[in-house]
C-alpha positions in Angstrom: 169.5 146.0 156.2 171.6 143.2 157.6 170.5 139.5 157.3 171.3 138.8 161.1 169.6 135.0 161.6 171.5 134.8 165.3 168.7 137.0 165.8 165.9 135.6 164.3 162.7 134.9 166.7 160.2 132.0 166.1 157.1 132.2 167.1 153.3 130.4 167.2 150.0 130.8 169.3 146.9 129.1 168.9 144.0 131.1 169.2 140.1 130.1 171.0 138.2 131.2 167.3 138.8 134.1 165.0 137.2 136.9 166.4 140.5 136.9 169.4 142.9 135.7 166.7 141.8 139.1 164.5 142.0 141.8 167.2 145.4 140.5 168.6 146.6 141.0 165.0 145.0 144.1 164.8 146.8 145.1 168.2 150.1 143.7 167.0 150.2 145.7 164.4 148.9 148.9 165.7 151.0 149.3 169.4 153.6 150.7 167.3 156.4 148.3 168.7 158.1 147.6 165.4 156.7 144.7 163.1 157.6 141.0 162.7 158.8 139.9 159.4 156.2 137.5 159.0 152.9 137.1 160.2 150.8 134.7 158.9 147.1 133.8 160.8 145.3 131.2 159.5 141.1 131.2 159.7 139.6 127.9 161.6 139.7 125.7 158.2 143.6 126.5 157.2 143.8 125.7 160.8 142.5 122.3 160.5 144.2 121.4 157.3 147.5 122.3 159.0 147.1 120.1 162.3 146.2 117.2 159.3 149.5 118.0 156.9 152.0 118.7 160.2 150.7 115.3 161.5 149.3 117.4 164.9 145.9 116.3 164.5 145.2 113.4 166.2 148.2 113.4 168.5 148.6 114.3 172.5 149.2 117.7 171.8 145.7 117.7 169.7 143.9 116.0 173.1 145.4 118.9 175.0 144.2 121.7 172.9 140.9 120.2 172.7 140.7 120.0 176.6 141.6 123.3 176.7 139.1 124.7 175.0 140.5 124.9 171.4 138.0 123.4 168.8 138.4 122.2 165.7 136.9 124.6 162.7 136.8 127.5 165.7 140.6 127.9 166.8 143.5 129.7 164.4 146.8 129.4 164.1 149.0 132.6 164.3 153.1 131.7 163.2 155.5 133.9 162.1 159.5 135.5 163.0 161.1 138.2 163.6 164.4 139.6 162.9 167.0 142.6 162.8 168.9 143.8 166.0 169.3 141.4 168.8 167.2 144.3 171.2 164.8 145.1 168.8 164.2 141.3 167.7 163.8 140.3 171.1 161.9 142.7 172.2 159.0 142.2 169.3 158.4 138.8 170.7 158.2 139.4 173.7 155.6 142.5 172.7 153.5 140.1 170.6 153.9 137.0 173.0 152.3 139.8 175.6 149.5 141.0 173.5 148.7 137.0 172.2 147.8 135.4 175.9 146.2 138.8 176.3 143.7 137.1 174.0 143.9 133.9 175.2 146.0 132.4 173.0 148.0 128.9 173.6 151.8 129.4 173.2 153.6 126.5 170.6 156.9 128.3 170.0 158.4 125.7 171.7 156.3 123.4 169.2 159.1 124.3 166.3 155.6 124.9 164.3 156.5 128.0 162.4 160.0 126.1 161.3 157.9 122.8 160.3 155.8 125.8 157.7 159.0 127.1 156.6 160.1 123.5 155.3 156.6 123.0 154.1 155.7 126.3 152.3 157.2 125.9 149.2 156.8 122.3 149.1 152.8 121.6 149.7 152.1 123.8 146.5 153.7 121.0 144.0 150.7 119.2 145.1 148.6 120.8 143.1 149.9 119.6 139.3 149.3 116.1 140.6 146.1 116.4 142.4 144.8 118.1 138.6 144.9 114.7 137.4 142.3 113.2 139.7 140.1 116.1 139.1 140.9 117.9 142.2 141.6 121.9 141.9 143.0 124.2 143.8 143.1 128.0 143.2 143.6 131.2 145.4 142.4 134.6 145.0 143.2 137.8 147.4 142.4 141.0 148.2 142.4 143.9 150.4 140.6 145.0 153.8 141.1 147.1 156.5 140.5 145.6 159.7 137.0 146.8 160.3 136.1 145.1 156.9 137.8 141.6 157.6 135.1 139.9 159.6 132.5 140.5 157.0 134.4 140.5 153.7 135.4 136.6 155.1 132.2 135.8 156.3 130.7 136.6 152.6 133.2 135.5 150.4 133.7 132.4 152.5 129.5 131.9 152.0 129.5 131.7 148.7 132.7 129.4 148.0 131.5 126.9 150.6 128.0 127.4 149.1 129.5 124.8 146.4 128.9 121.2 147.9 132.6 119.3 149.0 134.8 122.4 148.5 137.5 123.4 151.0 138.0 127.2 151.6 141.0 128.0 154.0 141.8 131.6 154.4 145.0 133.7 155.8 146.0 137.0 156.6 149.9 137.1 155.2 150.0 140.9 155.2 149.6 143.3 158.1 149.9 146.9 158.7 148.3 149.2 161.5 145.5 150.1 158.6 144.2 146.3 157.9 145.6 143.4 155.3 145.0 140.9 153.0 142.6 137.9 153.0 144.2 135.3 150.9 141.5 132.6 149.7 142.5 129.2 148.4 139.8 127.1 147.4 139.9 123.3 146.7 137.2 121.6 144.3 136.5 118.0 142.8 135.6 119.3 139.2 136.1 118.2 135.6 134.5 121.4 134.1 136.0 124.1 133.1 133.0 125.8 133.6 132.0 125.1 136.4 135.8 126.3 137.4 135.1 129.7 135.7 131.6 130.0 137.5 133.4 129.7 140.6 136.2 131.8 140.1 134.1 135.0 138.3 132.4 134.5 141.8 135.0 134.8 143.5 135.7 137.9 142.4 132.1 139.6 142.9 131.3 138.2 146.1 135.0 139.8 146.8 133.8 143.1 145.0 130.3 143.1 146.7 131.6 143.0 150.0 133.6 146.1 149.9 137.2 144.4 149.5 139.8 145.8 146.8 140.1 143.5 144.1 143.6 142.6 144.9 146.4 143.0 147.6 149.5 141.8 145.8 148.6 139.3 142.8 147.3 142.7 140.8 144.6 143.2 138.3 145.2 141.0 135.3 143.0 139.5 132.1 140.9 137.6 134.6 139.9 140.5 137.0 140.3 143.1 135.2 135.9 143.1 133.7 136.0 144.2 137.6 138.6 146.9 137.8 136.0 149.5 136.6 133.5 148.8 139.4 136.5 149.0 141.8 138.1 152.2 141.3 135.4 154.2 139.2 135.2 155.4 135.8 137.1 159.2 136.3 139.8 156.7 137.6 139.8 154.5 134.6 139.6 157.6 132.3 143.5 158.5 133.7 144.5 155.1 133.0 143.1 155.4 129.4 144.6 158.2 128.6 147.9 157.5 129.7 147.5 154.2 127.5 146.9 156.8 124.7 149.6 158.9 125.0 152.4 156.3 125.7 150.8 153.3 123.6 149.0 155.2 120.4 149.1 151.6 118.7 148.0 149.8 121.6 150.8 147.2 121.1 152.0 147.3 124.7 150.4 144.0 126.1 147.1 144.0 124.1 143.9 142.0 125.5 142.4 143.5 128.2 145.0 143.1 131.1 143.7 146.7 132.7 140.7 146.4 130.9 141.1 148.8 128.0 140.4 147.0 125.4 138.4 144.4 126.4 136.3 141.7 124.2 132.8 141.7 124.4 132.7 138.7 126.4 135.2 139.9 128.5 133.0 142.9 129.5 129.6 141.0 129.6 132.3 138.5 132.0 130.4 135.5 129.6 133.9 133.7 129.3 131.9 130.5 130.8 128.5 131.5 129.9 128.7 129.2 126.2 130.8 126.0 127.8 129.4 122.9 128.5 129.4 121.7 132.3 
């Protein structure tokens, strides 16, 4: 692999609501013309958030959309690049630029949007530290789908976060193959209770688990989610994983505490980390 940035292909389409945005993914990524090297759709409330940090909202571009038929908390965002050989580079964006008005999407490549979220990626995070001190949180949690799944695994997960009065949910899908993706949730909350942050995030994870998502995409199965890794993969799985633990960690002093769920606590099992704390 060659870093070739001559070659390098910007692109961003605004989508009518997220049922269009979802199948041109799906599309994209199944035609079989080579893939992008990053693709990144945002549900209607990332959308919305975006327009508000990249100072869109509100301007003539904004009025435009709107007459065109692009709502707010309906239309999604879809950014991204490619790269690699001049031919092949080219000829991906011009693929996906096809397959996108197919759906009806609005082109802003010209916009410089996806360059604007490449300055801004790494940046907007730092917000978070400060934010803590006003009470303000902000968390993510992810998982897996395949892209029969993805309406309904958002639809339920995003029920019961926004099922918490004055909490922002935004949603994305950063991963894509012809099989499905992620669903990357980050969730924004005015609390000073750690329990009440624990209720929401144990949530989380079963309204994930109850809608038929894998626990995780890329972030992995840790301390936090692992009282759930049973459920997920089923107990003659988990009996492999013991018993490798055995054999190569007799002493269990290889990272002790319950990261796969091996040895968990009681509380850990009976997920009750919150259940004694105070709101």
């Amino acid at each position: 692999f060659r870093w070739q940035p001559e070659n390098r292909k910007r692109y961003s389409y605004m989508f009518k609501n997220w049922q269009d945005a979802r199948e041109a993914c799906r599309e994209i990524m199944q035609s079989e013309f080579g893939f992008p090297s990053v693709f990144r759709l945002s549900d209607p409330e990332e959308t919305d958030v975006a327009m508000k940090l990249y100072h869109i909202e509100g301007t003539i571009a904004d009025s435009v959309l709107k007459v065109l038929g692009y709502k707010p908390m309906q239309k999604c965002l879809l950014l991204g690049h490619t790269d690699g050989e001049r031919g092949y580079s080219a000829n991906v964006d011009r693929k996906i630029r096809r397959i996108a008005r197919k759906y009806g999407a609005f082109e802003l490549s010209f916009a410089g949007v996806t360059k604007n979220w490449e300055h801004g990626r790494f940046r907007d995070p730092y917000m978070r530290e400060d934010l803590q001190d006003f009470g303000i949180l902000i968390d993510t949690l992810e998982c897996a789908v395949t892209w029969s799944q993805m309406e309904s695994v958002h639809k339920q997960v995003r029920a019961f976060i926004k099922n918490r009065p004055q909490t922002i949910c935004m949603t994305h899908l950063s991963h894509a193959y012809p099989q499905g993706g992620n669903l990357y949730f980050i969730f924004i909350v005015k609390s000073n209770s750690i329990k009440q942050y624990l209720d929401l995030q144990y949530g989380v994870l079963d309204a994930i688990q109850k809608s038929g998502a894998a626990l995780s995409h890329h972030h992995g199965v840790g301390k936090q989610s692992s009282p759930w890794l049973e459920d997920q993969i089923g107990t003659p799985q988990m009996d492999v994983i013991r018993t490798l633990k055995g054999h190569f960690d007799p002493h269990n002093i290889m990272n002790p505490g319950g990261t796969l769920g091996l040895d968990m606590s009681a509380d850990q099992r009976a997920r009750r980390w919150s259940k004694d704390l105070e709101d």
